[in-house]
C-alpha positions in Angstrom: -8.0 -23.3 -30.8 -5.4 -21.1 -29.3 -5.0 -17.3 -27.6 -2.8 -15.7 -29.9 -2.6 -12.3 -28.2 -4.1 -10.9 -24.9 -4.7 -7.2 -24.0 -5.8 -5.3 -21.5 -7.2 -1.7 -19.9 -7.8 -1.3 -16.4 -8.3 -4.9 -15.8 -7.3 -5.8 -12.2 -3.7 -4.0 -11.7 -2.9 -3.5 -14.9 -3.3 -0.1 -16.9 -2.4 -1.8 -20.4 -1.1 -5.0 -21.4 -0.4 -6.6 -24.7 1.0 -10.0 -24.7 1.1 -12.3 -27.7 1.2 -16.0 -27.0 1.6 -18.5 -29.1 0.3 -22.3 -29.3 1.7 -25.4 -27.4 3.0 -24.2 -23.3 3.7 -21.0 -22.0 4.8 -20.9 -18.5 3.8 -16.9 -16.7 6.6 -16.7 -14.5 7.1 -14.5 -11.3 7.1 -14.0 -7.2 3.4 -14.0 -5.6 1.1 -10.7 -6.2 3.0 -9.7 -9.4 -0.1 -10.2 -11.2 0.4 -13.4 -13.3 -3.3 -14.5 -12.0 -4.5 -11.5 -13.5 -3.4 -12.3 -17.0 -4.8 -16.0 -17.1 -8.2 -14.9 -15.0 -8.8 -12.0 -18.2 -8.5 -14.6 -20.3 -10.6 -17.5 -18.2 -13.0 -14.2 -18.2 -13.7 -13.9 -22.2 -14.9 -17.5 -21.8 -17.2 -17.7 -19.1 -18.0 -13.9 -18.5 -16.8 -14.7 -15.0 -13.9 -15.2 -12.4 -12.5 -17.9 -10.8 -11.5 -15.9 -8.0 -14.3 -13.4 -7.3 -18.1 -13.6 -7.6 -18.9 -9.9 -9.1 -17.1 -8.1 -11.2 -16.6 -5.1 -9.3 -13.1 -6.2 -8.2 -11.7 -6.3 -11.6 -11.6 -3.1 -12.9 -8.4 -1.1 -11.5 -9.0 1.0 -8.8 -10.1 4.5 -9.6 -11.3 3.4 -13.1 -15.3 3.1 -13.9 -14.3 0.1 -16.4 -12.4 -2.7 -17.9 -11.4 -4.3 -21.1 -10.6 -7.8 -21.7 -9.8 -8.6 -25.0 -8.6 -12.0 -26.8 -7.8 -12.7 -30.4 -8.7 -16.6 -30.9 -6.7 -18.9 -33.6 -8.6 -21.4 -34.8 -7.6 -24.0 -37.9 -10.8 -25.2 -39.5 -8.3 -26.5 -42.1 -4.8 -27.0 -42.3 -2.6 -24.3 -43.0 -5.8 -22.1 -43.4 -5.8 -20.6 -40.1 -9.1 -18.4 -38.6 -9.1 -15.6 -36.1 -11.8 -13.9 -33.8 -11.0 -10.8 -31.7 -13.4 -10.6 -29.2 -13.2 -7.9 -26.1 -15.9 -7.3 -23.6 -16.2 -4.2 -21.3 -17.0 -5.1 -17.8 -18.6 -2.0 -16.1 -20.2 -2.5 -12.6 -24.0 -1.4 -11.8 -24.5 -1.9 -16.3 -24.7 -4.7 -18.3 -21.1 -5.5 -19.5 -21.0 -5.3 -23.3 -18.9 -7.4 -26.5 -17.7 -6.8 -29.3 -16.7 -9.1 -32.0 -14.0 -8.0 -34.9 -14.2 -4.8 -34.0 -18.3 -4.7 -34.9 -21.0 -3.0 -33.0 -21.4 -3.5 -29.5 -23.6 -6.5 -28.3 -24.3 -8.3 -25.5 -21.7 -9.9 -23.3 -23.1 -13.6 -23.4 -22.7 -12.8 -27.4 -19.8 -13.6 -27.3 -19.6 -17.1 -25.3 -18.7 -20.2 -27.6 -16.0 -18.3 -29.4 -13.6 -18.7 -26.5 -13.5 -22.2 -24.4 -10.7 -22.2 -21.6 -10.5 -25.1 -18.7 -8.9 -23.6 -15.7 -7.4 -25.3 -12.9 -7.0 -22.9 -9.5 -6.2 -23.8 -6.6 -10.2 -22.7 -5.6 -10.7 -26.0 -7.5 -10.7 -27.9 -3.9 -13.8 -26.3 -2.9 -15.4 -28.3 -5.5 -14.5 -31.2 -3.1 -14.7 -30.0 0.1 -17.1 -27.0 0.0 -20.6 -26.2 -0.3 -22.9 -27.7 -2.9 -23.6 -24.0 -4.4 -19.9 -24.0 -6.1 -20.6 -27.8 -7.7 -23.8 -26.3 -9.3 -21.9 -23.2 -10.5 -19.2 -25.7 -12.1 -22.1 -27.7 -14.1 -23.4 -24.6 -15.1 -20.8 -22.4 -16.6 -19.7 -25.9 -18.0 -23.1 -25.9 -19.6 -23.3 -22.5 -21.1 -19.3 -22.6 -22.4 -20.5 -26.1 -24.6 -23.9 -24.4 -25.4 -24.2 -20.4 -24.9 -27.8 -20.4 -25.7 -28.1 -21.8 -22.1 -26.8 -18.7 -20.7 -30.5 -17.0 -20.6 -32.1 -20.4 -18.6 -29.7 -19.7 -16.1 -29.7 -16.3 -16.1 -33.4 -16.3 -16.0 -33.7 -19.1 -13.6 -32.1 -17.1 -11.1 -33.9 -14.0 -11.6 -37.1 -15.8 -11.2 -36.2 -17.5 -8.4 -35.3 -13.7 -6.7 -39.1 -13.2 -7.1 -40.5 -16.0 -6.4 -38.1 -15.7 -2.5 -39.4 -12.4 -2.3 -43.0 -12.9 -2.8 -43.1 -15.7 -0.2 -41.2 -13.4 2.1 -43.9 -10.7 2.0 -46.5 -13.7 1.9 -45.2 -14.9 5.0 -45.0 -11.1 6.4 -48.7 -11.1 6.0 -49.4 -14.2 7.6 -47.8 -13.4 10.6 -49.6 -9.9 10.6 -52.6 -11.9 10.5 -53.3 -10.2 7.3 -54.9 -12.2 3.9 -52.3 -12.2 1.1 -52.9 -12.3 -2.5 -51.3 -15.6 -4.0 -52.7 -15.2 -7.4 -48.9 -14.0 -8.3 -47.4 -16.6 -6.7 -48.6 -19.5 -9.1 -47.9 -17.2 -12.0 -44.1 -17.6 -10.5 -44.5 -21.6 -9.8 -44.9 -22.4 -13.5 -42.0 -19.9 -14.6 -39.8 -21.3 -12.2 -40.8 -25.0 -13.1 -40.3 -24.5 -16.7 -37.3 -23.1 -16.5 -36.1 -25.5 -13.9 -36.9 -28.2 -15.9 -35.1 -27.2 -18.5 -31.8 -26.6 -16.1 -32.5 -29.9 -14.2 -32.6 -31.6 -17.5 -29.4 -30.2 -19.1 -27.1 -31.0 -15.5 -28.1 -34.4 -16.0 -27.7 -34.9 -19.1 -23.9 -33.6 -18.1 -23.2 -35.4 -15.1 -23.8 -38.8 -17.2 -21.5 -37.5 -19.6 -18.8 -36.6 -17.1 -19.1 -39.5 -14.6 -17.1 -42.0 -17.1 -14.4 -39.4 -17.9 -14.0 -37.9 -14.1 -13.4 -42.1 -13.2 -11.0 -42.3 -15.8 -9.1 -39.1 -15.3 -9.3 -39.7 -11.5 -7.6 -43.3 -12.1 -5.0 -41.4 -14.1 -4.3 -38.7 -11.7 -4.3 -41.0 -8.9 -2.3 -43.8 -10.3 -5.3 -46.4 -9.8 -6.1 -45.5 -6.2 -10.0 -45.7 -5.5 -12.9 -45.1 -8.1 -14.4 -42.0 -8.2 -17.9 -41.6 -8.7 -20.0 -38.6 -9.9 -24.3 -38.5 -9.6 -26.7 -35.5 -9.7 -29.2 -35.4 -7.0 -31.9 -32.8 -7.8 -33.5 -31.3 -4.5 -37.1 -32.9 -6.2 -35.9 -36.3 -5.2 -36.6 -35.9 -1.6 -40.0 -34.2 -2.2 -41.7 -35.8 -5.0 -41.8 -40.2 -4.3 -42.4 -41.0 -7.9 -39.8 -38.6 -9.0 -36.9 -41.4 -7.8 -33.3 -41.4 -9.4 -35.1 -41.0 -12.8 -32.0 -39.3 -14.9 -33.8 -39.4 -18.0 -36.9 -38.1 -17.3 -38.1 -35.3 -20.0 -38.4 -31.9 -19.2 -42.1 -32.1 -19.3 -42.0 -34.6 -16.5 -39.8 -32.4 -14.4 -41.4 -29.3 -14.8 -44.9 -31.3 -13.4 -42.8 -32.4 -10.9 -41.5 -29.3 -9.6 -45.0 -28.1 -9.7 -46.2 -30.4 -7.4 -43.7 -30.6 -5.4 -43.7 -26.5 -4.8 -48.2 -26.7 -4.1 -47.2 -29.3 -1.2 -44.7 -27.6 0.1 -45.9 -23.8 -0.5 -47.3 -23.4 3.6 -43.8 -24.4 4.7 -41.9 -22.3 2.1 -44.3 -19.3 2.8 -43.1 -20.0 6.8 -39.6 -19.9 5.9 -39.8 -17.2 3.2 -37.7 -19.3 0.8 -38.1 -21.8 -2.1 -37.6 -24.9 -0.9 -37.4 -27.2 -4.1 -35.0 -26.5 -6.9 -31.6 -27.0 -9.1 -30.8 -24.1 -7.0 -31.0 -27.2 -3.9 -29.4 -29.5 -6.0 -25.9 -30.8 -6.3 -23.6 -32.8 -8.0 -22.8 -35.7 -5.5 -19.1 -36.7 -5.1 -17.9 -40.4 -3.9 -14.9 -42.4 -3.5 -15.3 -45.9 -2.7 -18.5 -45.9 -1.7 -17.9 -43.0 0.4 -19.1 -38.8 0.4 -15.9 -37.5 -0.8 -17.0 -34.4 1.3 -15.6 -35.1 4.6 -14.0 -38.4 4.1 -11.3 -38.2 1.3 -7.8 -37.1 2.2 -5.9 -33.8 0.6 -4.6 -35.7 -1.7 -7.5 -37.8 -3.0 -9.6 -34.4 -3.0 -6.8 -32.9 -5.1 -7.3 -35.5 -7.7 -10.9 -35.5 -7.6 -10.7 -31.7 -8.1 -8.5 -31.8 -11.1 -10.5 -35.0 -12.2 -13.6 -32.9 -13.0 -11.5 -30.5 -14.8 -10.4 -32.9 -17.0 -13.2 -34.4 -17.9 -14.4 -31.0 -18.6 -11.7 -30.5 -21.3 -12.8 -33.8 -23.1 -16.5 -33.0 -22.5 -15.6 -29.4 -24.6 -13.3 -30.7 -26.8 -15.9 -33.5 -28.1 -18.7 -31.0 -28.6 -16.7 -28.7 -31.1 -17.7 -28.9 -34.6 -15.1 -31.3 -35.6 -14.5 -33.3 -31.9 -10.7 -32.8 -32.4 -7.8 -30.5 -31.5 -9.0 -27.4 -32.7 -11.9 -28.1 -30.2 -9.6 -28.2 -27.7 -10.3 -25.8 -24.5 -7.2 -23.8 -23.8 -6.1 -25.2 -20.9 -5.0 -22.8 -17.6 -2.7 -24.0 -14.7 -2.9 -21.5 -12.1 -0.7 -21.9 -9.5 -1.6 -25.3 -9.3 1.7 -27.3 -9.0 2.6 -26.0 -5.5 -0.6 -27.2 -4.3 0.3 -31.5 -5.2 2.6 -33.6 -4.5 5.5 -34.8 -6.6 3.4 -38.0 -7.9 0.1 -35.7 -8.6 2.6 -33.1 -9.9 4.1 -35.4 -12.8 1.0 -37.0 -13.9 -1.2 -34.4 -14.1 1.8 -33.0 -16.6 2.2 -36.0 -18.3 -1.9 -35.7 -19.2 -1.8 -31.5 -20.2 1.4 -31.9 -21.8 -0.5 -32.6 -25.2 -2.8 -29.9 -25.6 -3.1 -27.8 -28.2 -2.3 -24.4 -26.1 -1.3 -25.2 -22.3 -0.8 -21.4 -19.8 0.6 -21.9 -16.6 1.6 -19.7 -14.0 4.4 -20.3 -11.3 6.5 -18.6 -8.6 9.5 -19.8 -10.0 10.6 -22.1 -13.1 11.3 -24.7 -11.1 7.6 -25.3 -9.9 7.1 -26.2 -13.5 7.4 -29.7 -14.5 9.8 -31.1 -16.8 7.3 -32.5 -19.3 5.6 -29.0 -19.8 9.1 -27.1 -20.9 8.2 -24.5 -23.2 8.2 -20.6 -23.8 7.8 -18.2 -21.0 6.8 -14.8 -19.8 8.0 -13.0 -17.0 5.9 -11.5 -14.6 7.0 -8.1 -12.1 5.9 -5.3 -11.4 3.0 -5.2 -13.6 5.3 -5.9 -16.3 4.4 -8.2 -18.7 8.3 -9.6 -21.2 8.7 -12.6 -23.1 11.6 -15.0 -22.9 13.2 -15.6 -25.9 
């Protein structure tokens, strides 16, 4: 699949943009806060239905405005010489639920129109996957998750909504109990088996990725790094710690999980009522990073972070690209470079090149030509002033 055209209103600093790209590399060229980030985030954005940069979606509508547009039109070639193509916008408006639309159709809702779009994006926010908190490794498996199956959008989605209840119910529960006051907990179990089941289900589904990803993130990790160190990639759910039989069990069936989350909440409800939180969780989980033997966290250089980092994301390219419909190029994630070649050094530089250089649509944004390496020559697009011109 490719982005054959991009256009905008009142996304970011933009007023209006229309940009047609075409299939193989295109390198977004200009100095620092020109806006390039903004093109390749709008597009990042019709995938996921979020931003690599920002955590809400308030930020990206131009100031003044009350909403956004993102819209793509997506090539694919089901057969050759018969190509296919989807235009797909959403509307982001803050405080309402963002809407899609599809060919022009009826509005529907945003997470409609996930699967039609799959980007990979490398950022330089990518080295938080390394070095920061677990909460950005479980967003990573997760909007990994939902771009290879959509339908997963409403577990997490729901997930966390439950989980907002369940915290706030053992707040007030633990309000009460320091009042000296009975409370009601009737509620509370009605929440414990929602949150279970759909826990389960989340649980389930990471794991099920991280064994999926660990072989590719040690090959592309060997690539990236020219053979230095073997990278290693495990899930540790939160249940582990809490529930003896529940062990390093990767296989276990969401029914299993789901009683195991049960019981692991009923033993540990007085302590989570004293602390007004749920204790036990994928939202406590996290995807556990090693090199040699060692926590990556805390003990891998820049460097070796760096290639960890872009490790996952190309493992998450191959994971995407082998659960299209046909497992071959026009499964293939468009692939975003984001300021990314500033950040390595010339060895990392070259060979993470030399491993892009073949993908169907490559998008890449630099200060200046020059950051771009040789093996990714291709068209280009100037950046200034919120001006958007192609290079012929």
């Amino acid at each position: 699949m490719h982005v054959a055209h991009l256009h905008l209103t009142d996304f970011r600093s933009y007023p209006h943009v229309e940009l047609e790209l075409d299939p193989g590399i295109t390198a977004l060229v200009g100095p620092n806060g020109q806006g390039k980030t903004n093109l390749v985030e709008a597009i990042g954005y019709v995938a996921t239905l979020g931003s690599h940069r920002v955590p809400t979606d308030a930020a990206l509508i131009r100031a003044g405005c009350s909403r956004a547009v993102v819209g793509t039109k997506v090539v694919r070639e089901p057969e050759p010489g018969r190509p296919r193509a989807t235009v797909v916008e959403v509307e982001i408006t803050p405080g309402k639920a963002n809407r899609g639309r599809i060919n022009g159709g009826s509005p529907v809702r945003a997470r409609d129109v996930l699967g039609i779009l799959h980007t990979v994006l490398f950022a330089p926010e990518d080295l938080a996957l390394v070095k920061g908190d677990p909460d950005g490794r479980r967003r990573f498996l997760d909007a990994l998750l939902v771009q290879r199956a959509p339908r997963l959008a409403a577990v997490v989605a729901d997930y966390e909504r439950v989980l907002r209840q369940r915290s706030a119910l053992l707040k007030s529960a633990g309000a009460a109990a320091r009042a000296r006051q009975g409370a009601d907990l009737r509620t509370l179990d009605v929440w414990d088996g929602k949150l279970a089941q759909l826990g389960a289900r989340l649980v389930v589904e990471r794991r099920a990725l991280v064994r999926e990803l660990a072989p590719l993130v040690a090959t592309a990790y060997e690539q990236v790094s020219a053979g230095q160190g073997v990278a290693r990639t495990t899930y540790r759910a939160s249940l582990e710690d809490t529930v003896a039989e529940a062990g390093h069990d990767d296989t276990a069936s969401p029914e299993l999980v789901e009683a195991q989350l049960l019981d692991a909440m009923g033993r540990l409800r007085p302590k989570e009522i004293e602390r007004g939180v749920c204790l036990v969780g994928p939202h406590r989980d996290d995807l556990v990073l090693t090199l040699a033997d060692l926590p990556a966290k805390g003990y891998a250089s820049h460097g070796e972070s760096w290639s960890f980092a872009l490790a996952l994301r190309l493992a998450s390219w191959h994971v995407l690209t082998a659960s299209g419909p046909q497992g071959g190029p026009d499964d293939e994630p468009v692939l975003i470079l984001d300021d990314v070649f500033a950040e390595l050094d010339a060895r990392r530089r070259e060979r993470l090149a030399e491993l892009v250089a073949p993908a169907r649509q490559v998008l890449i944004t630099a200060a200046v030509a020059q950051d771009v390496p040789e093996p990714l020559a291709g068209g280009r697009v100037d950046v200034m002033g919120g001006e958007v011109a192609r290079v012929l």
